[in-house]
Structure formats: C-alpha cells, structure tokens
N, C-alpha and C positions, 0 to 999 in steps of 0.2 A: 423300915417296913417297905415292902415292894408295892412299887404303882401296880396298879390294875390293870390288863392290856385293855385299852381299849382306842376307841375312834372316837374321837377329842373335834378335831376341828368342821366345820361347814363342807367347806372345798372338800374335803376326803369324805361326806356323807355323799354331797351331790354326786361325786365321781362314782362312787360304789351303785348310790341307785342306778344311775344313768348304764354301767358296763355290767353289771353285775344280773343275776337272774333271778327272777324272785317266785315267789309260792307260799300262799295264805291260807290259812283253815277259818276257822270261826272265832280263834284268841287271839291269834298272832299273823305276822305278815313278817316273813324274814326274806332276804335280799344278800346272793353270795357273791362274793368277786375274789379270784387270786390276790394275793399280795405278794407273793415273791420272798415273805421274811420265812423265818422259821418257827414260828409263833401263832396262834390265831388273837386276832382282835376282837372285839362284839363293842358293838355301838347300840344303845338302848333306847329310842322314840317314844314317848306316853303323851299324847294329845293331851290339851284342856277340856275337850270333851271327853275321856273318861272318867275326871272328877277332879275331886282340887288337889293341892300341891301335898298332902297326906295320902291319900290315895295314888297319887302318880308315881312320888316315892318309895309306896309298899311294893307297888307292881315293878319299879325298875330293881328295888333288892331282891325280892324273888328271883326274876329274871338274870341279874350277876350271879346269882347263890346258882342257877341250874344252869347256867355257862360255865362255871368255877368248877362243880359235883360233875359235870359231862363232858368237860373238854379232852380228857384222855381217851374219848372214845369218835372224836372226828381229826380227821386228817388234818396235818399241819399244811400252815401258808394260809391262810384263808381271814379275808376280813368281811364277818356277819353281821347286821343291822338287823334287828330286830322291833319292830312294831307292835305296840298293844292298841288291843282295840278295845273295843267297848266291854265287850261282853266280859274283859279280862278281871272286870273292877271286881265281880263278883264270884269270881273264880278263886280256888283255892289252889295249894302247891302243886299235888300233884296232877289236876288239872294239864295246868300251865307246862309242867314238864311233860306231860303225855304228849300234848299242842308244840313241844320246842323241839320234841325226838323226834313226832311224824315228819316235819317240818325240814329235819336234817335228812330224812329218809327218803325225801323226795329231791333233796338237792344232790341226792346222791355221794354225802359228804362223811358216813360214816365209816370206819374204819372197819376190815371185813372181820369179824369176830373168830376166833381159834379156836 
C-alpha cells in the first residue's frame, strides 16, 4: 500500500510556517511553501481545543479524504499545512471542502481549468 504524502517531521512544519504564506477563513488556516519535489505534501494540525482525540481524528480524515479527492486540481511541488479550527468540529464535508478550495484560491495554487 502507498504512504500518504505527507509532512511527517517538526523541523519541515516550522520551516514551511516560517517561509511559506498563509490565509484563513472561518475553518481553516492553511500555509503554502514550494517544495521543489514533484509531488504535493499536506501536513494536517487539529488543536486540543477543538475537541478530543475522536474528534481531531474525524476532522484530520476528512481533511486527507479532500486533499486525496482535490489534489489533481492544484499545481505540483507544493508542501500545504493545513489548520483546523474551532468551528471545524462542527462542520460537515462539504463545508470543510468549500473552506479547503476557497483557501487554495487565494494562494493562487489552483491549476487553470480547460
């Protein structure tokens, strides 16, 4: 079975917030940086304040499931972090994916549609 790409280590988080640019709505707070691969990674953040470890979990598979369903439609090389926030716990799928497009739409990251 194939790993999941993703941003795994500390170091490669702090780097990305630190170079990277970010832009938040009301679910999410995501944060982009070049990577140079040919690939995109997504790194997934859910606080203890938005609930406990059943709830952080829902909201991080959601968030892989609409990284996974949307990755063919943003530009390669790119490693994304992504944030939930509060309001997230109570939000449903498409919510979160409406909150994950805007998001890519302002980082200017989306592929130009044909």
């Amino acid at each position: 079975m194939k790993r999941f790409p993703s941003v795994r280590k500390n170091s490669e988080f702090q780097k990305i917030y630190k170079s990277g640019t970010s832009y938040a709505n009301r679910l999410l707070v995501m944060y982009v940086a070049e990577s140079g691969e040919d690939r995109n990674r997504i790194g997934i953040s859910v606080s203890k304040k938005v609930g406990n470890s059943v709830v952080r979990h829902h909201i991080t598979r959601l968030i892989r499931e609409i990284f996974r369903l949307n990755d063919h439609r943003l530009k390669t090389g790119l490693n994304i972090i992504v944030v939930a926030r509060v309001a997230a716990k109570t939000s449903e799928y498409k919510d979160l994916e409406g909150a994950y497009m805007h998001l890519c739409g302002l980082h200017h990251i989306l592929r130009e549609s044909k």
